[in-house]
Structure formats: structure tokens, C-alpha cells
C-alpha angles and dihedrals in degrees: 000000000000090000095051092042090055094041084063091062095266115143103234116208116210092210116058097216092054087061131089095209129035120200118202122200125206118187114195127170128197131239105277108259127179089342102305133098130198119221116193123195114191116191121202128201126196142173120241089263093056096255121148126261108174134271142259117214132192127187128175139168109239129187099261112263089026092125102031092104124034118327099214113158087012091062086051095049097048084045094053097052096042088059097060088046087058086041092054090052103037085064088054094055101038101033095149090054094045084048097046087046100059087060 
């Protein structure tokens, strides 16, 4: 996630307290039924402080036993479009700095 989120121009600290947002990330998967699967990736964003930003959710429905090894390009492809989730709301949130930063 730190590499997409970089890729989109946001600066990425490598120390939480240094930053002035903290995303969190939860991963759950359903019981296999009838052969599928649903993974679910919730991505939560924070200020510093702890106060809530908002939240980015994904949910897919997977073939059952899809993620039991290594996810691989699956891990790159959730990460991609939860970035630009986190983009998307980022720009919400910090509308003055987005619009500063296009100048």
C-alpha cells in the first residue's frame, strides 16, 4: 500500500508519529460456500490525533482458497485501487492543499 500510495504523489513517512494521517488496513474472508469465498479489505484513515477520516472499503467474491498461499499480484492490485480510494478522500478532506498543489 505504501508504494501505491506514493506512486499517487503522497509523501509516505516511514515513522507514524512524523505523519499527519495513519491509515490502518483489516483483511477478513468469509467461510467457503458453494465454492466462493468473499474477501473483504477495510482501510482506515486518521488523523495524527486519532480522529476519524473516513474509510475505504473492498469487497470482492473470490474462488474459495484464492488467497490461502501468497497473494502476490492480488496484494498489488487491492493495494492500487485502495490508494486511489484514499486519494479520492484525501482530496475531500484537504481540498486547499490538493488545490494549492495542482498550481
Amino acid at each position: 500500500m505504501q508504494d501505491q500510495i506514493a506512486a499517487l504523489g503522497i509523501e509516505v513517512l516511514p515513522e507514524m508519529w512524523q505523519a499527519g494521517y495513519i491509515l490502518k488496513g483489516e483483511v477478513s474472508l468469509t467461510q467457503p460456500m458453494g465454492g466462493t469465498q468473499v474477501v473483504t479489505i477495510l482501510w482506515q484513515l486518521e488523523r495524527q490525533n486519532g480522529e476519524y477520516v473516513g474509510k475505504i472499503e473492498q469487497k470482492n467474491r473470490i474462488r474459495a482458497g484464492t488467497l490461502n498461499g501468497p497473494w502476490g499480484a492480488v496484494a498489488v492490485a487491492a493495494a492500487r485501487g485502495g490508494a486511489q480510494g484514499i486519494l479520492k478522500l484525501l482530496r475531500q478532506v484537504e481540498e486547499s492543499y490538493f488545490r494549492h498543489k495542482r498550481s
